[in-house]
C-alpha positions in Angstrom: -214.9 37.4 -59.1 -215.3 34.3 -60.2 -218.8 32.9 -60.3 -219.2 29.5 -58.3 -222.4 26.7 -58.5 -223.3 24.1 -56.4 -226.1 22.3 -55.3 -227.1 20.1 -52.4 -230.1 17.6 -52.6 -233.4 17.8 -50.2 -232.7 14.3 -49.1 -233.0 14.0 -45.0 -231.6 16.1 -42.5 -227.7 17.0 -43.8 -225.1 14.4 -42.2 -221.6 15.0 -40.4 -220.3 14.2 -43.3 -222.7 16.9 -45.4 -221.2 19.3 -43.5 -217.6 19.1 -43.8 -217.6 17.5 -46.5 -219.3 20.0 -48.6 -221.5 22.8 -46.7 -218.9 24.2 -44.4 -216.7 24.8 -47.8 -219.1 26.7 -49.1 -219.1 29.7 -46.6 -215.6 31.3 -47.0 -215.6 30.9 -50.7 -218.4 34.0 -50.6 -215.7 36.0 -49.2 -214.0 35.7 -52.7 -216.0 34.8 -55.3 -219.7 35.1 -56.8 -221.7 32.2 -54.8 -224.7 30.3 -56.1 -226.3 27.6 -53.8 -228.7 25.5 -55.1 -231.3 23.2 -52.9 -231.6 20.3 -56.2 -235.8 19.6 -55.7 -235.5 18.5 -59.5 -232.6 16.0 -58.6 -234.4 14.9 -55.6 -237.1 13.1 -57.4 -234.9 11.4 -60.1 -235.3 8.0 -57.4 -237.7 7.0 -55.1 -239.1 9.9 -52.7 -241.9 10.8 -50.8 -243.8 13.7 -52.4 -245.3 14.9 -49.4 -242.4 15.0 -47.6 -240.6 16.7 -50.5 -241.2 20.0 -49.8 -240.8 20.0 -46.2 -237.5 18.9 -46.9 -236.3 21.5 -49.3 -237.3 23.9 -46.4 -235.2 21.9 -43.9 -232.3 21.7 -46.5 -232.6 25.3 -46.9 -232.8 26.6 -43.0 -229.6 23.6 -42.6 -227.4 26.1 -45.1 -228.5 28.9 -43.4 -227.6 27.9 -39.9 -223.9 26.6 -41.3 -223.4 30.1 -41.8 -224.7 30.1 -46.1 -226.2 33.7 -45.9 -228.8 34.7 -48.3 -227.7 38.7 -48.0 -224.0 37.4 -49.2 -224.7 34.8 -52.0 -227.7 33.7 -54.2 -229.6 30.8 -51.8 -232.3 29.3 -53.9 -234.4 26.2 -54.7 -234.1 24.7 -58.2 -237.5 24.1 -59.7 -238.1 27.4 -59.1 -235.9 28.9 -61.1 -237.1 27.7 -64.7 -234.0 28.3 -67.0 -232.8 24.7 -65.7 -235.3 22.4 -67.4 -234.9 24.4 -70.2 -231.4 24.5 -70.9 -231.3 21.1 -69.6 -233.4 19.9 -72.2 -231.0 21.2 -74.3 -228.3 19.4 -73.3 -230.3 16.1 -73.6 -229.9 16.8 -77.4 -226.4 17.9 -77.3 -224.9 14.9 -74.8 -224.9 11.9 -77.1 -225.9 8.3 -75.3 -222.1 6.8 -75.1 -221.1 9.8 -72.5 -224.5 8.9 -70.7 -223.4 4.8 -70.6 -220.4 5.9 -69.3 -221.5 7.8 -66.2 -220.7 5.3 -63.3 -223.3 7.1 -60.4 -225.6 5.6 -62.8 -224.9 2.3 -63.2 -224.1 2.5 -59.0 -227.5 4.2 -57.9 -229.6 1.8 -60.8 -228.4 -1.0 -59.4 -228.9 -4.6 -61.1 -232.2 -3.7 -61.9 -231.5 -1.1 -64.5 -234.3 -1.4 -66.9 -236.8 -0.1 -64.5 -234.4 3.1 -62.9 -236.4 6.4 -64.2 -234.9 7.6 -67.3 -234.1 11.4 -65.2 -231.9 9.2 -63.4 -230.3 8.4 -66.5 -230.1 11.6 -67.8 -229.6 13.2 -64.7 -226.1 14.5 -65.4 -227.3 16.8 -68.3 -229.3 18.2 -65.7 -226.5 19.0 -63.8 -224.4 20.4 -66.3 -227.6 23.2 -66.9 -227.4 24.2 -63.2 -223.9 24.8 -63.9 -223.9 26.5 -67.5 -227.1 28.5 -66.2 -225.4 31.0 -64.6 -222.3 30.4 -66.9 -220.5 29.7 -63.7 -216.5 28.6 -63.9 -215.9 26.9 -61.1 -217.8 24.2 -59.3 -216.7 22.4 -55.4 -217.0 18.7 -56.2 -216.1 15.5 -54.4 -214.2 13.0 -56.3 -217.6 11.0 -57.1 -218.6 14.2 -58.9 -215.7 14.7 -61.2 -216.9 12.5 -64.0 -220.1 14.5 -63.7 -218.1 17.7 -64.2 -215.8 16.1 -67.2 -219.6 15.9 -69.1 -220.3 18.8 -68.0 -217.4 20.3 -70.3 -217.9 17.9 -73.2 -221.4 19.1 -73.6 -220.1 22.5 -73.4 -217.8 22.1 -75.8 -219.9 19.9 -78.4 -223.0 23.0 -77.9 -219.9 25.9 -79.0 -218.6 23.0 -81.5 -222.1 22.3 -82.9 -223.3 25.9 -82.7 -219.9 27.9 -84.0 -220.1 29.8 -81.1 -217.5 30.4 -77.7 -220.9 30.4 -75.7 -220.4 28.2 -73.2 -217.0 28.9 -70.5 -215.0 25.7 -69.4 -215.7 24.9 -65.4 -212.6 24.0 -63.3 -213.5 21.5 -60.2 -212.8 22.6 -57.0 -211.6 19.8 -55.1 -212.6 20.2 -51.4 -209.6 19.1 -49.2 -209.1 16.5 -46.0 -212.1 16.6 -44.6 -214.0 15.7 -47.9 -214.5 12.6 -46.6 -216.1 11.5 -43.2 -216.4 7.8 -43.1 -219.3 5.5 -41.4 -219.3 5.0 -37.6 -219.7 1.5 -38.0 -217.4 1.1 -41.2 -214.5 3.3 -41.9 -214.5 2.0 -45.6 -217.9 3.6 -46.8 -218.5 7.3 -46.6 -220.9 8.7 -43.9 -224.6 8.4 -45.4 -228.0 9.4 -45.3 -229.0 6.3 -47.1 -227.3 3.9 -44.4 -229.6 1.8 -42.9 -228.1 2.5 -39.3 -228.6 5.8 -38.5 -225.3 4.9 -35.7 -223.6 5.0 -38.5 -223.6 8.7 -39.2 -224.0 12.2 -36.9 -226.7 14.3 -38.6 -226.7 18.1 -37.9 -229.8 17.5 -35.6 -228.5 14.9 -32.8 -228.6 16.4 -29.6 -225.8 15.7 -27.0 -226.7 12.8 -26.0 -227.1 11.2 -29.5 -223.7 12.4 -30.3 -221.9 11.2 -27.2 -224.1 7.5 -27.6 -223.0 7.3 -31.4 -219.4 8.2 -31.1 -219.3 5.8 -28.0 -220.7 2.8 -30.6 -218.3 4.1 -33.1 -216.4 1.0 -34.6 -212.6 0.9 -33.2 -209.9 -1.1 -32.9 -208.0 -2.3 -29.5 -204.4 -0.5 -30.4 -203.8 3.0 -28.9 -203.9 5.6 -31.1 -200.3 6.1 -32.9 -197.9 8.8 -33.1 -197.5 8.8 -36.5 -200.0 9.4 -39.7 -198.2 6.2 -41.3 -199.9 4.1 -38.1 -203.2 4.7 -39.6 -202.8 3.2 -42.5 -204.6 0.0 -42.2 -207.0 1.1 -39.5 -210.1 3.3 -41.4 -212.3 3.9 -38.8 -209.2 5.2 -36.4 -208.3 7.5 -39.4 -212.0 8.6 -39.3 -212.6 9.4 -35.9 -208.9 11.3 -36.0 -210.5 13.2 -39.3 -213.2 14.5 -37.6 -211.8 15.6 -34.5 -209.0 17.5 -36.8 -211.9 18.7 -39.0 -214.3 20.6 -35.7 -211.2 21.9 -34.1 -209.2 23.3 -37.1 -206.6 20.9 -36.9 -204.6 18.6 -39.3 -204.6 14.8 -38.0 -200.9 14.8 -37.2 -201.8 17.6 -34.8 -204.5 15.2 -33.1 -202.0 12.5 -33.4 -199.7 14.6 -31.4 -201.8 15.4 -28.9 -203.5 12.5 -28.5 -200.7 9.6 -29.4 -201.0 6.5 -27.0 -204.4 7.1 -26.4 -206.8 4.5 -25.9 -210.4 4.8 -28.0 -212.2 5.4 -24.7 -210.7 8.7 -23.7 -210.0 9.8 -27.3 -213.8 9.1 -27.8 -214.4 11.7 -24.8 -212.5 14.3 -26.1 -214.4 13.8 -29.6 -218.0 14.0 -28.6 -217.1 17.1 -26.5 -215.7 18.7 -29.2 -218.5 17.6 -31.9 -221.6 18.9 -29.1 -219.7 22.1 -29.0 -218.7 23.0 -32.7 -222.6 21.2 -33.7 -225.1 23.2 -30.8 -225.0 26.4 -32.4 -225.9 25.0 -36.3 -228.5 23.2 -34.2 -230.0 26.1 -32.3 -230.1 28.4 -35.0 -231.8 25.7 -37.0 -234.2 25.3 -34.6 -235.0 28.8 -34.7 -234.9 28.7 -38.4 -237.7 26.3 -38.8 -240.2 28.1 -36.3 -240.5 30.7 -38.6 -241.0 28.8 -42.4 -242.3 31.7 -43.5 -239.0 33.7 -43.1 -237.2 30.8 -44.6 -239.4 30.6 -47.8 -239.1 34.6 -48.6 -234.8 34.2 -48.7 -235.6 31.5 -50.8 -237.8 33.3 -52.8 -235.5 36.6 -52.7 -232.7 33.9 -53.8 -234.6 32.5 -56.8 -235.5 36.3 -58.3 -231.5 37.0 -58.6 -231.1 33.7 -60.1 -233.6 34.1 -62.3 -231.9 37.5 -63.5 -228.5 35.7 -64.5 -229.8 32.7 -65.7 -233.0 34.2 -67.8 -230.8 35.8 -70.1 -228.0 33.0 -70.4 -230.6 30.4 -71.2 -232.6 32.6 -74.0 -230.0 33.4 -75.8 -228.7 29.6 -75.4 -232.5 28.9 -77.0 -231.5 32.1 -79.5 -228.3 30.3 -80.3 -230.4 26.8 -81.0 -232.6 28.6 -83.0 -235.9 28.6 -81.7 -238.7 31.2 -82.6 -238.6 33.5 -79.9 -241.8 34.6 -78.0 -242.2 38.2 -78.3 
């Protein structure tokens, strides 16, 4: 099987948009290939963060996984930082990836903002980082949005330059998996920005812990617009946060939107906005519950985690030295 990395960031409880955007992809593919799921502490601090919140959060990211159905008996669920190979290789990379391919990384210049001259230089060099998770555990293929792509691309060219530089065929090439329809849940108050943690409003996103009556109050809020729903994919064109709301209902039930279309066409948004919320409180109460019971018991939590980082450690250990072998550093005997 083929081995598969990806990571999620300890940032907040995980959004609608977390989840079927990215975690709920990551539970069949351990039916088929060789999973490893990453909570990224080490990316977590390249901004701003709250460092004694930061471990109660990696916890919270972790039992989140778990209760979307990630199970530590049927993949390798771990925490970055304590898996060591990743600073290692990744400072590495940071001598392999040359500054041009850094300038070029757009996350960057978004998440730095005007004020660029004081961002943290791990933010900068954040995507070496990344491309060490990945080349750790000499992984092929990595579930990315399309924001990650360019990510992945560097990813490659440091490969490549580390075989080039080296003479060796060390590192393997990754191919991106693109996750499908539902990559993408959009903001309850603006269908043209994805769902976030960051935003402001928290009406503007479902997290995985909302209760019913949080869900039923935010999808009530949820920005519309006064025509009925249309029969046809093409009528959504020019109406985001209708193509949104018609996303997420295909996305909890299993659907495609022109089956919610069908069933739904010449709908207003106050009935279609019933049928939602009842489907989101029942597809979202068991992830909550089991969450819930996750968390009472940290300790349980912590020794998966722990469990998780010892068979990382045992594929990326060896990777990594003989990366360092391949660099040509005295080894420690």
């Amino acid at each position: 099987m083929q081995r598969v990395f990806s990571g999620i960031q300890p940032s907040g409880i995980p959004t609608l948009g977390n989840y079927l955007g990215a975690i709920r992809n990551w539970v069949p593919m351990m039916d088929d290939h060789e999973c490893v799921y990453c909570v990224v502490d080490l990316h977590a601090i390249t901004q701003a963060f709250d460092h004694r919140e930061l471990a109660r959060a990696t916890r919270e990211m972790a039992a989140a996984l778990i209760a979307c159905g990630v199970d530590p008996d049927r993949c390798t669920l771990f925490v970055q930082s304590h898996v060591h190979a990743h600073t290692r290789l990744a400072w590495i990379f940071n001598c392999v990836a040359r500054i041009g391919w850094l300038n070029r990384m757009t996350q960057f210049k978004d998440k730095a903002g005007k004020d660029r001259e004081n961002a943290g230089s791990g933010l900068y060099v954040y995507p070496n980082l990344m491309a060490a998770d990945i080349h750790a555990y000499h992984a092929t293929r990595v579930p990315v949005g399309e924001d990650q792509k360019q990510h992945l691309e560097l990813a490659n060219d440091i490969a490549q330059k580390f075989n080039h530089d080296f003479g060796v065929e060390f590192f393997p090439n990754i191919e991106p998996m693109i996750q499908g329809v539902a990559a993408r849940v959009m903001s309850l108050r603006d269908g043209t920005k994805k769902m976030s943690k960051s935003d402001p409003s928290d009406q503007s996103r479902i997290n995985l812990t909302d209760d019913a009556d949080a869900i039923a109050l935010k999808i009530r809020r949820a920005k519309t617009d006064p025509e009925p729903l249309p029969a046809e994919l093409a009528g959504l064109e020019a109406r985001p946060e209708a193509r949104n709301l018609v996303g997420i209902l295909a996305a909890v039930t299993n659907a495609t939107p022109a089956e919610v279309l069908r069933d739904h066409a010449g709908k207003g948004f106050g009935a279609f906005k019933e049928v939602l919320t009842e489907a989101l409180v029942a597809h979202l109460s068991p992830i909550q519950a089991e969450m819930t019971r996750l968390l009472a018991d940290p300790a349980a939590v912590d020794a998966a985690l722990r469990k998780g980082a010892d068979r990382a450690s045992a594929i990326a250990e060896p990777i990594v030295t003989k990366a360092e072998e391949i660099v040509g550093f005295l080894p420690r005997r």
